[in-house]
LOKEMAR-715342 format. One record per residue: x, z, y of N, C-alpha, C in turn; residue number from 0; residue in three letters. Coordinates in steps of 0.2 Angstrom, whole numbers, m for minus. Layout:
# LOKEMAR-715342
  n.xx  n.zz  n.yy ca.xx ca.zz ca.yy  c.xx  c.zz  c.yy pos code
     X     Z     Y     X     Z     Y     X     Z     Y NUM  ALA
...
END
This chain:
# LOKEMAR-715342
  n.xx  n.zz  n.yy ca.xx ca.zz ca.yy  c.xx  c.zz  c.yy pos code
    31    97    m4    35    93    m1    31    88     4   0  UNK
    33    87    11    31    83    17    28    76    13   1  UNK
    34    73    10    31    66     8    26    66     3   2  UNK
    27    70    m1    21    70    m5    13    71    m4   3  UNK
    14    73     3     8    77     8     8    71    10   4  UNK
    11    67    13     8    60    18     6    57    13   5  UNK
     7    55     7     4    49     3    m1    53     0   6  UNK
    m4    61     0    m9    61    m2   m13    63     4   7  UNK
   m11    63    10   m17    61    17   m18    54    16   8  UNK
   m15    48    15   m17    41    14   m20    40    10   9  UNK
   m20    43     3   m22    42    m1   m30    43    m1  10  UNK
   m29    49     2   m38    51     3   m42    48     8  11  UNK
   m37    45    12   m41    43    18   m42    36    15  12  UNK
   m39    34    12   m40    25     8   m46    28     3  13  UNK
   m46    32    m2   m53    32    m3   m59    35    m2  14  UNK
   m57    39     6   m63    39     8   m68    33    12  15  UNK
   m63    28    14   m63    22    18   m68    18    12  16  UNK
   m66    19     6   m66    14     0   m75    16    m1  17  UNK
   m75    24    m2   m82    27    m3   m87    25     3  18  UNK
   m85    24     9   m91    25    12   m91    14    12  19  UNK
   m89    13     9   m88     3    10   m94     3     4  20  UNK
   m92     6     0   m96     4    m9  m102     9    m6  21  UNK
  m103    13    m3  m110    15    m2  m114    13     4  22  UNK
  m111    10    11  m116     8    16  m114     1    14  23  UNK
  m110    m3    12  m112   m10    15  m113   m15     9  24  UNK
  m116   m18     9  m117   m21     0  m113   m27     0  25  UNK
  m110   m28    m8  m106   m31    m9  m105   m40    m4  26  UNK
  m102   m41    m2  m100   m47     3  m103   m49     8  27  UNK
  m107   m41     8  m111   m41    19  m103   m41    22  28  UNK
  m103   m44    27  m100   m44    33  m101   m38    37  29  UNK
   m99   m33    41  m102   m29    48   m98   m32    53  30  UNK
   m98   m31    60   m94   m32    64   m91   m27    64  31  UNK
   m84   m26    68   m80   m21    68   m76   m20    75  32  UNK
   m69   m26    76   m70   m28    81   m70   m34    82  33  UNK
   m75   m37    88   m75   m42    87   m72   m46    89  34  UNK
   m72   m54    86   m68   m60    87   m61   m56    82  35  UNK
   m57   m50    79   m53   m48    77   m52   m47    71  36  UNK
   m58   m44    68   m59   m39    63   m66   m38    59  37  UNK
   m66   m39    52   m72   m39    52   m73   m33    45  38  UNK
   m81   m31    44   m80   m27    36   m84   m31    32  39  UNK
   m78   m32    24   m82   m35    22   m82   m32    15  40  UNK
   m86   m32    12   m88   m27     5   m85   m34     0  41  UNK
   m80   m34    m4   m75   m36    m7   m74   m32   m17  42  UNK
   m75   m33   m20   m71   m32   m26   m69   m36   m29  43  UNK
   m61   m37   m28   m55   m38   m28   m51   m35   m36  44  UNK
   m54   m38   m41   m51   m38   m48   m42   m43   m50  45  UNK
   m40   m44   m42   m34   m48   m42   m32   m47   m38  46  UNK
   m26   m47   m35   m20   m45   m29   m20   m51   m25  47  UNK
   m17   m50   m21   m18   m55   m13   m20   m63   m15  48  UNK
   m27   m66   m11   m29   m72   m13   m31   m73   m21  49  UNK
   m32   m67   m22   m35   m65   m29   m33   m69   m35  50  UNK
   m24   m69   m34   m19   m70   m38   m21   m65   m47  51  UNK
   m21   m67   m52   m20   m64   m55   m28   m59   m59  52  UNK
   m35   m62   m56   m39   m60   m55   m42   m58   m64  53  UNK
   m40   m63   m67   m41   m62   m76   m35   m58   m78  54  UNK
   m31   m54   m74   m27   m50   m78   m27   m45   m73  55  UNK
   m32   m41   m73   m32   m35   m68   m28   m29   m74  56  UNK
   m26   m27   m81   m23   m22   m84   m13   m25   m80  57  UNK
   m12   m31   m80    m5   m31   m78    m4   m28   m69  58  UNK
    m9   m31   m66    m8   m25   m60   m10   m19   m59  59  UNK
   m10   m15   m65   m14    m8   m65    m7    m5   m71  60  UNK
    m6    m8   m74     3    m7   m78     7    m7   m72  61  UNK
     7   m13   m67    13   m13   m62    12    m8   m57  62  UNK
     6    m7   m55     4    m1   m49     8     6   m54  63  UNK
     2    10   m61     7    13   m64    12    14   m63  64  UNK
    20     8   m64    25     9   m68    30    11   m59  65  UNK
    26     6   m54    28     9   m47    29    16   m46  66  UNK
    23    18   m46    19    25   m43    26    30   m47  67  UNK
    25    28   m51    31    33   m57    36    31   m54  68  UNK
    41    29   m52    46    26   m52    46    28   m43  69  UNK
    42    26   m39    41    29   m32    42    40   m30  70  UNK
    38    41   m35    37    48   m37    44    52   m38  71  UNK
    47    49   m42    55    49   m44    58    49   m38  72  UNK
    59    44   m38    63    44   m30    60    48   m26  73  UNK
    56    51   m24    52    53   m20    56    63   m20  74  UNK
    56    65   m28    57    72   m30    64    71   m31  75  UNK
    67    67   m32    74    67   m32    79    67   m24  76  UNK
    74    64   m18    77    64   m12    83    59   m12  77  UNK
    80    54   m14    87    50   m17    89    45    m9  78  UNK
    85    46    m3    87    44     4    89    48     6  79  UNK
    92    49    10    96    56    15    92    57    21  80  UNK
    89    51    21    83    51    30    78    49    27  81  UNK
    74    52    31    67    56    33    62    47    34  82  UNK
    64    41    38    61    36    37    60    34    31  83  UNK
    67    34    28    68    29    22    64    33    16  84  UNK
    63    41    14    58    45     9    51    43    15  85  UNK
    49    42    19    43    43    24    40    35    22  86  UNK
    44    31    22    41    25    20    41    22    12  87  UNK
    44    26     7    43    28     2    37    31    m1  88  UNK
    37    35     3    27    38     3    23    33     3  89  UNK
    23    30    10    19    27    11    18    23     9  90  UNK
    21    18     4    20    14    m1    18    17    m7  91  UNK
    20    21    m9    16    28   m15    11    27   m16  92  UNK
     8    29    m8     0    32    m6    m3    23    m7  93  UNK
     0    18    m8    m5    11    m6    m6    11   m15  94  UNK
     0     9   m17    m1    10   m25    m7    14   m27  95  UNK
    m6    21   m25    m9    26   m28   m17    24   m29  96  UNK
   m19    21   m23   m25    22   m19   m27    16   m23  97  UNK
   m25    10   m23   m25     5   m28   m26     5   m33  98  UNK
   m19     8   m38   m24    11   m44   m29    15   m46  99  UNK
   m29    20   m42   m38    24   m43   m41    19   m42 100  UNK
   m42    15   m41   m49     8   m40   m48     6   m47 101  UNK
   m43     3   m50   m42    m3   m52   m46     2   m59 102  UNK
   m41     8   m61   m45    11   m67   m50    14   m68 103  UNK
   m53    17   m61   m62    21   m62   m66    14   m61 104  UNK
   m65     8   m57   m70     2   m57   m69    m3   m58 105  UNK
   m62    m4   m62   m61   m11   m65   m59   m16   m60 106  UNK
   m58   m13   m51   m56   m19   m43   m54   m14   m40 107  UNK
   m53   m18   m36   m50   m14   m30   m55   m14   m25 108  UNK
   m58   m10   m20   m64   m10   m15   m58   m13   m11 109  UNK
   m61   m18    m8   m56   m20    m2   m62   m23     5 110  UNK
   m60   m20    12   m65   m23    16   m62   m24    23 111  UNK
   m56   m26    25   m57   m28    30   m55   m36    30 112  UNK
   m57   m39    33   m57   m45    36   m55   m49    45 113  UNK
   m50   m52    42   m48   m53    49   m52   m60    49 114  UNK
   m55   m61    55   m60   m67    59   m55   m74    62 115  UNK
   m49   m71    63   m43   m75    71   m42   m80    65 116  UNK
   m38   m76    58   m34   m81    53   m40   m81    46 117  UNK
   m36   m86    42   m39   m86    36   m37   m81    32 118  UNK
   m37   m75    30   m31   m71    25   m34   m65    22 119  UNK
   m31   m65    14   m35   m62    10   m39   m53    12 120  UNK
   m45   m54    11   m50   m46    13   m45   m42     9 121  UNK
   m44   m35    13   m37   m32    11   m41   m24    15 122  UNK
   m38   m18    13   m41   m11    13   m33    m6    16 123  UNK
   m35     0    14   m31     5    17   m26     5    13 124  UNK
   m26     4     9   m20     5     2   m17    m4     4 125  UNK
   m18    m7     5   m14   m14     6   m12   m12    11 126  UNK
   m12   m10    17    m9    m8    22    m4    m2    24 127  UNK
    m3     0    19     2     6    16     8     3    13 128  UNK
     6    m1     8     9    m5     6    16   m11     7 129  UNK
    12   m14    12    15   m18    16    19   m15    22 130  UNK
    15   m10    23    19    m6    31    25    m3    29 131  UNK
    25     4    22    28     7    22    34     2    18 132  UNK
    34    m4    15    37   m10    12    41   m13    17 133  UNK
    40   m17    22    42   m17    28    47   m12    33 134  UNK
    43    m4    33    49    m1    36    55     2    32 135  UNK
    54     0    25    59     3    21    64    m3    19 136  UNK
    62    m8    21    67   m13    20    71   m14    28 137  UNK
    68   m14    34    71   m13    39    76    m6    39 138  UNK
    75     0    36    82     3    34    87     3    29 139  UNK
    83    m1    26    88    m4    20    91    m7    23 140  UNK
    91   m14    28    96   m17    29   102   m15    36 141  UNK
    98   m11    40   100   m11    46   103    m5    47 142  UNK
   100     2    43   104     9    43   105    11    37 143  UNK
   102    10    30   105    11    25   113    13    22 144  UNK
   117    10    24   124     8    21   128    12    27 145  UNK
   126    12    35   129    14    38   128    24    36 146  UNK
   121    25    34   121    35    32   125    35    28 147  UNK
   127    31    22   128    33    16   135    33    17 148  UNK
   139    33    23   145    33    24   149    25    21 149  UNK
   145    21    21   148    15    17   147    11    22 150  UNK
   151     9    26   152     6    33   155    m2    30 151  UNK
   152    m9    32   150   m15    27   159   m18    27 152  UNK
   162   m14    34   168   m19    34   175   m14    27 153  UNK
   172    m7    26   176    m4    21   175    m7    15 154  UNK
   167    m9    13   168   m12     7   172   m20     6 155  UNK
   176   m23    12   177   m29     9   183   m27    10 156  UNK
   189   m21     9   194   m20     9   196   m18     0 157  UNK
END
């Protein structure tokens, strides 16, 4: 299946990202990346964004889990009728996914990019699956969703 192919190209690519972080850069070296934009920064990340939740790394590794299941379903079921909406279901899969292999082989998540412009928490290839694929599945939830499914909003108020 296509989608289950794209979250395992992200997936590999997040931890390939993740392997080459934990072997050239040492834990909270900085490199430059681009500058004034972007930075790399060797991160282990036993807590979710702003390292919320950092003494409970099993409840986020239960929730990546019970997602990943629950995405995968949806996923083999074809429970969207377009190609975005399973496309960005993926995509969110593959951040989970990538996520959880960290959280269970090393107890964190490798996280290393750092934006330099703002303040805002060092985040990796599987954060940004996550959010992307998160964001464009709700941009079709609201705005084509209900029009594919033949459920046009002004029939349901009749």
């Amino acid at each position: 299946m296509l989608y289950f192919f794209l979250a395992a190209v992200l997936v590999a690519a997040d931890q390939i990202v993740k392997a080459l972080v934990r072997l050239y850069i040492p834990v909270g070296a900085q490199l430059p990346f681009l500058p004034h934009v972007l930075g790399l920064t060797y991160a282990q990340n036993t807590g979710a964004a702003f390292s919320i939740f950092h003494q409970h790394t099993w409840i986020l590794t239960l929730t990546s889990l019970v997602v990943s299941v629950l995405l995968v379903v949806l996923l083999a079921r074809r429970t969207f009728p377009q190609r975005w909406a399973m496309c960005s279901l993926a995509v969110v899969l593959a951040g989970a996914v990538g996520n959880l292999i960290d959280r269970v082989i090393f107890g964190y998540v490798t996280d290393m990019f750092q934006t330099l412009f703002i303040t805002f928490p060092i985040f990796n290839v599987a954060d940004i699956c996550i959010v992307c694929g998160g964001i464009s599945f709700v941009v079709y939830y609201l705005f084509f969703g209900e029009k594919e499914d033949g459920h046009d909003s002004a029939d349901s108020h009749r």
